[in-house]
Structure formats: C-alpha cells, structure tokens
C-alpha positions in Angstrom: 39.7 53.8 -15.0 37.9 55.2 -11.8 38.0 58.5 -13.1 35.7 57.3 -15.9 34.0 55.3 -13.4 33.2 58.4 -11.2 32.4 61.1 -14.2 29.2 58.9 -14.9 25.8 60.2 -14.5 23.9 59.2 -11.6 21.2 58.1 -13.9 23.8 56.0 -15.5 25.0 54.0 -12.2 20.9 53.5 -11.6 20.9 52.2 -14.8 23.9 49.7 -14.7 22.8 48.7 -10.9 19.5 48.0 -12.1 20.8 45.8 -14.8 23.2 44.2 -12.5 20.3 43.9 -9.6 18.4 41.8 -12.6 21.1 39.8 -13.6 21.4 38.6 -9.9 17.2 37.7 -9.8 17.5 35.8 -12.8 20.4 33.5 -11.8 19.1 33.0 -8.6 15.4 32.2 -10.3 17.7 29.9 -12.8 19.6 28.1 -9.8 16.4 27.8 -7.5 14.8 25.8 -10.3 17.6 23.7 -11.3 18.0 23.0 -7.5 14.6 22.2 -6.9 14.7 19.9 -10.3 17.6 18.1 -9.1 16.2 17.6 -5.0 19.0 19.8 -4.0 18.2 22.4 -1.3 16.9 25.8 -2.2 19.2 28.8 -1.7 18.8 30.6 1.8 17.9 33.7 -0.2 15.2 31.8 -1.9 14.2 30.2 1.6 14.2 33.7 3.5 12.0 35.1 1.0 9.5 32.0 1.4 9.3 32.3 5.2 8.6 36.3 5.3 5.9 36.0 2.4 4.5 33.3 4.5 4.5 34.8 8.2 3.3 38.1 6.7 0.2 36.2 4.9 -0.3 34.5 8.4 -0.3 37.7 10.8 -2.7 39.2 8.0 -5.4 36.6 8.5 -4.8 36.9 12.5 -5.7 40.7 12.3 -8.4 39.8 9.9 -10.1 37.3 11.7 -9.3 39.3 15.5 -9.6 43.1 14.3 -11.6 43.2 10.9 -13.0 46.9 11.4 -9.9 48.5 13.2 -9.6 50.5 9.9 -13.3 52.0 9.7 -13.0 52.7 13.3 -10.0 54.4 13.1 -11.0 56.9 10.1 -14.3 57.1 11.9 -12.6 58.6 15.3 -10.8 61.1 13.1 -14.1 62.1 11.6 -16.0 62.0 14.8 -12.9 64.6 16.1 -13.2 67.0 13.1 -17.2 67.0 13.6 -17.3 67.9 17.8 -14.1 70.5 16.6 -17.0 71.7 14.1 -20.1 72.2 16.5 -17.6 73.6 19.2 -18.0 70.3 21.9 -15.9 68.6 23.7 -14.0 65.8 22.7 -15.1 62.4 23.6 -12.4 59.8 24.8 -14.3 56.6 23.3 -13.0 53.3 22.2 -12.7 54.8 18.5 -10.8 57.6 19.8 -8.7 55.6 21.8 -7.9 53.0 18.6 -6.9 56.1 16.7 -4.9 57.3 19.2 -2.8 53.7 19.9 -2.4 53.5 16.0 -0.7 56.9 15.4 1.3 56.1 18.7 2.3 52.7 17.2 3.2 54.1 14.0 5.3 57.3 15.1 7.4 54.4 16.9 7.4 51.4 14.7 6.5 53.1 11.2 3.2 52.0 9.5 3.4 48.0 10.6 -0.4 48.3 10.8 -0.6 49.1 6.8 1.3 46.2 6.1 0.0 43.7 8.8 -2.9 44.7 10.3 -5.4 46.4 7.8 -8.2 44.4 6.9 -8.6 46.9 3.9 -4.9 46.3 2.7 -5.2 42.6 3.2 -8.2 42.6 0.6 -6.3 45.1 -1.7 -3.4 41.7 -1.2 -6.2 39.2 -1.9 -7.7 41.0 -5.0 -4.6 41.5 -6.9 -3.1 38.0 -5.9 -6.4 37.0 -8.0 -5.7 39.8 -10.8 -1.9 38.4 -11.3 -3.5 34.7 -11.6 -6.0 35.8 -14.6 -3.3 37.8 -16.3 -0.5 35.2 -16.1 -3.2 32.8 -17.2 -4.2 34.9 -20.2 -0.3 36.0 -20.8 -1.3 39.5 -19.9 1.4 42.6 -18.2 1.2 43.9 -15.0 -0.2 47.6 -14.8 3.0 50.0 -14.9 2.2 53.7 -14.0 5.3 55.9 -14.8 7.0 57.3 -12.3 6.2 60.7 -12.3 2.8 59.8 -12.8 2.8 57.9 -9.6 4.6 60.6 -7.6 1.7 62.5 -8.6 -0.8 60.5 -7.8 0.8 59.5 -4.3 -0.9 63.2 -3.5 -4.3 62.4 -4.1 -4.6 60.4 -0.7 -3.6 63.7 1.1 -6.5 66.0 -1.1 -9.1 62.5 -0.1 -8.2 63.4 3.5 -8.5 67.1 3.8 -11.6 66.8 2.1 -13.1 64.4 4.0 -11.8 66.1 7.1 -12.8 69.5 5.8 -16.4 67.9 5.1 -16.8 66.9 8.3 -15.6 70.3 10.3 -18.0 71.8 8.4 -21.6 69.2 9.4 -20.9 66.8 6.4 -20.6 64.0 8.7 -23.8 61.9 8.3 -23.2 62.0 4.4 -19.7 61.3 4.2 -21.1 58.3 6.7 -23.5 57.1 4.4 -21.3 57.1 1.4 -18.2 55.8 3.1 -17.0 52.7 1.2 -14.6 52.2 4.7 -17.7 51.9 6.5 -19.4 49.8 4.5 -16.3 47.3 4.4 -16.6 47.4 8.4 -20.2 46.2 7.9 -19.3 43.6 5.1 -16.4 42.4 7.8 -18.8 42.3 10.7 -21.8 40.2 8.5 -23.9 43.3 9.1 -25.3 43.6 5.3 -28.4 44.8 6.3 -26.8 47.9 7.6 -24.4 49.2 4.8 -25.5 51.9 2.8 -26.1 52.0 -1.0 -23.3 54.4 -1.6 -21.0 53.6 0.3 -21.4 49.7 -0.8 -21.3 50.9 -4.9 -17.9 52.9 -4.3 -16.6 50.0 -2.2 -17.2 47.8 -5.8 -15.7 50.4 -8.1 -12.7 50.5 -5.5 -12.1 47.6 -5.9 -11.6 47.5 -9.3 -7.9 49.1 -9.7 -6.8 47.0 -6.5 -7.2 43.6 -9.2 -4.8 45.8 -11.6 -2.1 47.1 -9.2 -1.1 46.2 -6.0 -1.4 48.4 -2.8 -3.1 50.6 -5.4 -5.9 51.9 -2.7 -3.2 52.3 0.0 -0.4 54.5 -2.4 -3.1 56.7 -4.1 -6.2 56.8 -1.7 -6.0 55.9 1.4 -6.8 58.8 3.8 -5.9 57.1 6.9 -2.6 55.7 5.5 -1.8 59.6 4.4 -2.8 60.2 7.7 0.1 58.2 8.8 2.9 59.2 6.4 2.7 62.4 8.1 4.0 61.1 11.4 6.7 61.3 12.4 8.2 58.1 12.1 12.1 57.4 14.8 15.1 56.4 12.4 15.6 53.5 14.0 11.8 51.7 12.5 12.8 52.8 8.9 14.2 50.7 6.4 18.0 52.0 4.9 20.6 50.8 2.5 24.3 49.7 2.4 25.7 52.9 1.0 28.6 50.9 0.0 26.4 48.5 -1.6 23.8 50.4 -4.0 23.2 48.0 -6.7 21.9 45.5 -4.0 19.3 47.5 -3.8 18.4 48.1 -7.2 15.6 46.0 -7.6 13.4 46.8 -4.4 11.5 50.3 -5.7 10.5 47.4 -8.5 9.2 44.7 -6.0 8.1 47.5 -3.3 4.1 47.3 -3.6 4.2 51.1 -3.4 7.2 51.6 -5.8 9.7 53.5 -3.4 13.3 53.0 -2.3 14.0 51.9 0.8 16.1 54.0 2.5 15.0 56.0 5.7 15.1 59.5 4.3 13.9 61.5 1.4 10.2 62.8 1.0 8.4 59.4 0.3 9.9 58.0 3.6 6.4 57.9 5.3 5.2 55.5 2.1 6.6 52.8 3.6 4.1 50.2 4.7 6.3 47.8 6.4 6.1 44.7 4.3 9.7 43.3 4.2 10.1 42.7 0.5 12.7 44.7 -0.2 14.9 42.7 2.0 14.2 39.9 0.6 14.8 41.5 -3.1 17.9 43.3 -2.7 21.3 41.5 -2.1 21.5 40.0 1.0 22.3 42.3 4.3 22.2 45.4 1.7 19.0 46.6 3.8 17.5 46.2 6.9 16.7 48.1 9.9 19.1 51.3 10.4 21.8 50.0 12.8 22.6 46.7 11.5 24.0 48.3 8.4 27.6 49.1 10.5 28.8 45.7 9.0 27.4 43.1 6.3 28.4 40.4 8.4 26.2 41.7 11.3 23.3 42.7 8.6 23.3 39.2 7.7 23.3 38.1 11.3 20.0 40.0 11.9 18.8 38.4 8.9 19.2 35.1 10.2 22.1 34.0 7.6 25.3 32.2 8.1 27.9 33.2 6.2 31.3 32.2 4.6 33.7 34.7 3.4 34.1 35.4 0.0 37.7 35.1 -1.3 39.6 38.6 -1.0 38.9 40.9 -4.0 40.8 41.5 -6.7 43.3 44.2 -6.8 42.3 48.1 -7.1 39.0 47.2 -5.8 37.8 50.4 -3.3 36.2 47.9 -0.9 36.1 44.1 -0.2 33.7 41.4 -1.2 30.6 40.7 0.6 30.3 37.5 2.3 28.4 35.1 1.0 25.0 33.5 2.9 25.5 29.7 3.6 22.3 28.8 4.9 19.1 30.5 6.8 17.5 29.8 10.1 14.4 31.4 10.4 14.7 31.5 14.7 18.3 33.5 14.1 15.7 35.9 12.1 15.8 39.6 13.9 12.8 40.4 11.5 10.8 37.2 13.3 11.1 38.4 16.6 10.0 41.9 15.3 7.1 41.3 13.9 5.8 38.8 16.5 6.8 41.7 19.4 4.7 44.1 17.0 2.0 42.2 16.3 1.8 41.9 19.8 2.0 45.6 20.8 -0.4 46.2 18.4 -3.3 43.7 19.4 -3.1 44.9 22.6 -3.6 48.2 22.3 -6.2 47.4 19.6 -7.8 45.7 22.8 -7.5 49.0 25.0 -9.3 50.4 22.1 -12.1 47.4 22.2 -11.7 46.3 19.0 -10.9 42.7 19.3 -13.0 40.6 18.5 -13.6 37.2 20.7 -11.6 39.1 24.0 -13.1 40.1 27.0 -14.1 44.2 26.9 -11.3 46.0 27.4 -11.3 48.8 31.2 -11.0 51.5 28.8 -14.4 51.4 27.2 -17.5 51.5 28.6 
C-alpha cells in the first residue's frame, strides 16, 4: 500500500493535500459556528487567527498615523541616488537616504516586516480591497483569480517598474518621473498637502487604485518597485517562514490565503515575496509553519505559537510517523509571534526616527 502511496505524482499529493487542507477549514468554520451558536468557546485556532488579524490591523494604523510617507521617501532616496550617480556628484547622506538605508537593513535581517506592517501604501491596498470583498459578497460576486502562471509572470513586472524608473532617473528623468509619481502624490495626500500633488501623479494614483478593490496586495505582488527592491535582499533563514516537512498537507491551504499567493517555505525563487503578514500560520494546521527553528518538534512549534497541547492518542499501526498533538487552548502572551512583532515594530520606528520620519517625535541627531 505505500508503494502505491509513493508512485503518485507530486501533483497528485498537492492535489489530495489540498483537498484534505479544505476539508480541515470547513470543519473548523462548521464547529466555530455551532460553538459560537451554542455560547461555547471558540476553538484556539479560531482565537489565534482573531488576535493576529487584529494586532496586525492595529500596528498598521500606528505606522499610518506615525510614518505615513516612509514609503515615498524611501523610493524617493533611491531616485535621488541614481540621479547624483547620473550627473557624476557625490552622494548625499540625508534623512531620505538614511530611511532607505535602515529599511533595506531591517529587511536583509527581519525579511520585508515593513511591507506587511509598516507601508502606508500597502495598508490602503488592505483598506480598498477589504471594501471591494464587502460589495462583492453583498452583490454574490467571486474574488479575482489570476492563474498561476499568469501571476508568476506578472510578479516580474515590479522588477521592469523599477529598472525603468531607476534607468530614468540615471539618465536626468528625475523631475518628470517626480511629477508623475503616484507614490509621491500619496505622500502629499498622507501629509494634507493637496495643493502640492501633481496632476499626474494624482490621476495614476486613482487608476491604481482600481485593481487593489479587485485583488488584494495586487500593487505590492505586481508593481511595487520598492517592494521588488526588497525581494532582492538578501533575507537570514532564520526571518523566513518554513514548513513541517513531515506535515505537507498542513500547509496546503496557505499559497490560497497568502495575499501574494506563495508557499511559505524559506527557499525557492519567490522566497523574497514574502511580506510578513502571518496568515499562513494561522491557515495551515497548527505548528505546521512558523519561523525556521521551531519546526525541530510540533510540540515546541506550538509552544511558540502560544498553544497548549494534549496528546493525540498513538497512531494506528503501519503509520510512518505519529499524530500531532492537538491545541487545547491559546494564550496570546505565550505567543512568540506577539513578542516579534512588538520588538519589530519597535526596531523599525526607531530607525524610521534616525531617518526623521516620524511624525509628532522630536527631530532625530541624524538630520539636519
């Protein structure tokens, strides 16, 4: 019987893990609703995935109301480079510099936390399709689906956006690209500076925004320059996301819930996609993905989760490995992920600070 088992088609065990993976969200979406029907408590699954759509939202608004134009300013440094690189000059070490500099820092060591936490930009992609999925459950409408290969193809259009844009400005297109950037005209929507955002930029920002009500993260997977920017650092193992290799079907559902459709684990060539936003370990099974090292053991991957377990009872005979253990309950304050993103978050506003772009702060030493 494993013989059969193991002369199977990979496609085929994708196929049967994703049917399995679905079978698990429906039962839990079928005992969450019975439970909250009868006032019984809510499974910790259910509860976990509450608590990290609910902290994210929150350490969104923070950045947005602390750091609205750390985006624009970021791209702009990166523009300002490629222009002095252009005309032969010197480059300057201003507070836009400095931001870009502390963001590709933060990323190389964290992965891309500020696409999922701190970009004002991404937060309104978040807002806009939020409002999108309300008018299409309201008028029984589908989500947008691309295909797959078509998105792995258009994944590559954020790197051609940014070598052009780069390329434009290198060669004295700088002022233009200015004027018409819908980035900068977001930083002066952001900052209540109306009167100062150009025409173009302004009209591109509207037709932008367009696709974000349709598909979500659809600006950060297929436009983005500054996110393509940061796929291309190099990201340390330890800040990407990996899988239970003994547990595959676990997994099955997250490039499904992943806002920019990819698996989680820490290798393979859309690893720098990745924008940080925790869903699919909420998705998958629980402790079937996390942070690299707490995959030695389920039990400890469900620690770091903040579950309490029980065992399961032993598994039945010619079974290649044993059950999982079962979550009990959830403490959010056992959570390794709450710690993380609050020591992140952290990090990040300070050297967004160092970069003096913070908004009600004192000025930070670094910029004159």
């Amino acid at each position: 019987m494993s013989d059969i088992a193991d002369a199977t088609t990979p496609a085929q065990r994708d196929a049967r893990s994703a049917a399995g993976d679905a079978g698990d969200v429906k039962a839990n979406r079928a005992e969450d609703g019975t439970a909250r029907r009868s006032g019984q408590q809510v499974s910790p699954r259910k509860r976990r995935h509450s608590f990290v759509r609910w902290t994210r939202l929150g350490v969104q608004l923070v950045f947005l109301l602390l750091s609205p134009q750390a985006f624009s300013t970021a791209f702009s440094a990166a523009r300002s480079i490629m222009v002095s690189l252009g005309k032969g000059e010197a480059i300057e070490m201003t507070g836009f510099t400095i931001t870009l500099v502390a963001l590709l820092v933060h990323t190389i060591v964290f992965g891309r936390f500020f696409c999922g936490y701190a970009c004002a930009f991404g937060t309104l992609g978040d807002v806009l399709f939020q409002l999108g999925d309300a008018i299409r459950r309201k008028l029984r409408l589908r989500s947008l689906r691309v295909p797959d290969k078509v998105e792995d193809v258009l994944r590559l259009l954020k790197y051609l956006v940014l070598a052009a844009l780069l390329a434009g400005s290198f060669l004295g297109a700088g002022s233009i690209i200015s004027s018409a950037s819908p980035w900068t005209a977001f930083g002066h929507l952001t900052s209540l500076s109306l009167g100062s955002m150009g025409i173009a930029g302004g009209i591109i920002l509207l037709v932008l925004m367009v696709p974000m009500l349709l598909k979500e993260r659809v600006f950060c997977e297929f436009l983005c320059p500054l996110g393509a920017l940061f796929s291309l650092m190099p990201i340390i193992p330890r800040s990407n996301r990996h899988r239970n290799p003994h547990d595959l079907a676990g997994s099955a559902g997250c490039k499904r819930a992943c806002p920019v459709r990819i698996y989680p684990p820490g290798e393979g060539r859309w690893m720098g996609e990745c924008i940080q936003c925790d869903r699919c370990e909420c998705v998958a099974r629980p402790g079937c993905v996390t942070l690299g090292p707490a995959l030695q053991r389920a039990e400890e991957a469900l620690r770091h989760q903040g579950f309490a377990c029980e065992a399961r009872a032993a598994c039945a005979s010619g079974s290649q490995r044993p059950a999982a253990p079962r979550p009990s309950s959830y403490l959010f304050w056992h959570d390794y992920r709450t710690l993380r993103v609050a020591a992140l978050a952290l990090v990040l506003l300070g050297l967004l600070w160092l970069g003096g772009t913070l908004n009600y702060l004192p000025a930070s030493p670094l910029v004159s």
